[in-house]
C-alpha positions as CSV (number, residue, x, y, z in Angstrom):
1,X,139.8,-176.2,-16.4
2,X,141.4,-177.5,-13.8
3,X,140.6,-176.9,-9.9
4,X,144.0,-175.1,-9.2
5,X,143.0,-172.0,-11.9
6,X,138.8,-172.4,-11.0
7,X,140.4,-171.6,-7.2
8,X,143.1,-169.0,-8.6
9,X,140.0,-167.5,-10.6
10,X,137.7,-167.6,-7.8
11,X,140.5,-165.6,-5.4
12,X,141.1,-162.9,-8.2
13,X,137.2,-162.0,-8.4
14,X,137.4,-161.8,-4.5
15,X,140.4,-159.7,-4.4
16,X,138.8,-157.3,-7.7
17,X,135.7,-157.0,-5.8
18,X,137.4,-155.6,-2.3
19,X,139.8,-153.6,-4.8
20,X,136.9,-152.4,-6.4
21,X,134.6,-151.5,-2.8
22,X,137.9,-150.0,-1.3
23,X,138.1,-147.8,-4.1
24,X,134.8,-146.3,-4.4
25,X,134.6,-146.4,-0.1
26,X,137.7,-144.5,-0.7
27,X,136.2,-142.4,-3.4
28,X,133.5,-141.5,-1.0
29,X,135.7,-140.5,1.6
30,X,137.3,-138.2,-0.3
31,X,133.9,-136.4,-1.1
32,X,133.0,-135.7,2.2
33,X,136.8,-134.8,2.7
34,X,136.3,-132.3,-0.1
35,X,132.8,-131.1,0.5
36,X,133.4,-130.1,4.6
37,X,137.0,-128.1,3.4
38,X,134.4,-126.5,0.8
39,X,131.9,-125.4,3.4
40,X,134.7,-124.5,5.9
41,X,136.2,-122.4,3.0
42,X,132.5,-121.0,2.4
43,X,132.0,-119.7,6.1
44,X,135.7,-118.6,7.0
45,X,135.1,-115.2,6.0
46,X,132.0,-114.5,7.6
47,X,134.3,-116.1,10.9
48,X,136.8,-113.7,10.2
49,X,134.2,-110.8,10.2
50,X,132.9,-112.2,13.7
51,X,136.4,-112.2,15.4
52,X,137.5,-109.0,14.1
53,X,134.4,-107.7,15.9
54,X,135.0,-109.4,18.8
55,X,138.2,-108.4,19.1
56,X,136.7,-104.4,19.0
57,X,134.4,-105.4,21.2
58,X,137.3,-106.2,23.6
59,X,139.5,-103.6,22.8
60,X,136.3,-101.2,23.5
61,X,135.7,-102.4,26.8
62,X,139.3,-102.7,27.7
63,X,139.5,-99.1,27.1
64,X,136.4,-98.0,29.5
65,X,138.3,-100.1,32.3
66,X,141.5,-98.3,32.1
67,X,139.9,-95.3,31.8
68,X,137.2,-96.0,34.9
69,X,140.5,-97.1,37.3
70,X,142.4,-93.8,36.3
């Protein structure tokens, strides 16, 4: 072998190995992606519950204004 393909060699299994860590940092990333739209996912209705409560609440009280300025 000469000292041309030992360097060519040498840059490949550099390049493969940043390949290879970008992949799986990649891979990673898209785990925590997945698993925070999974818990956002998990918990939207209970949010859902909480604002269409709030949003009584509100009405309620909007009600007892109008009615204590008439």
């Amino acid at each position: 072998m000469g000292l041309d393909t030992l360097i060519t060699l040498c840059c490949l299994s550099i390049v493969t190995c940043k390949g290879a860590t970008m992949e799986f940092l990649s891979f990673l990333v898209l785990c925590a992606i997945a698993f925070f739209l999974w818990r956002i996912a998990d918990q939207m209705p209970d949010v859902l519950f909480r604002l269409s409560e709030m949003q009584k609440d509100i009405a309620a009280m909007r009600r007892q204004d109008d009615s204590a300025n008439e």
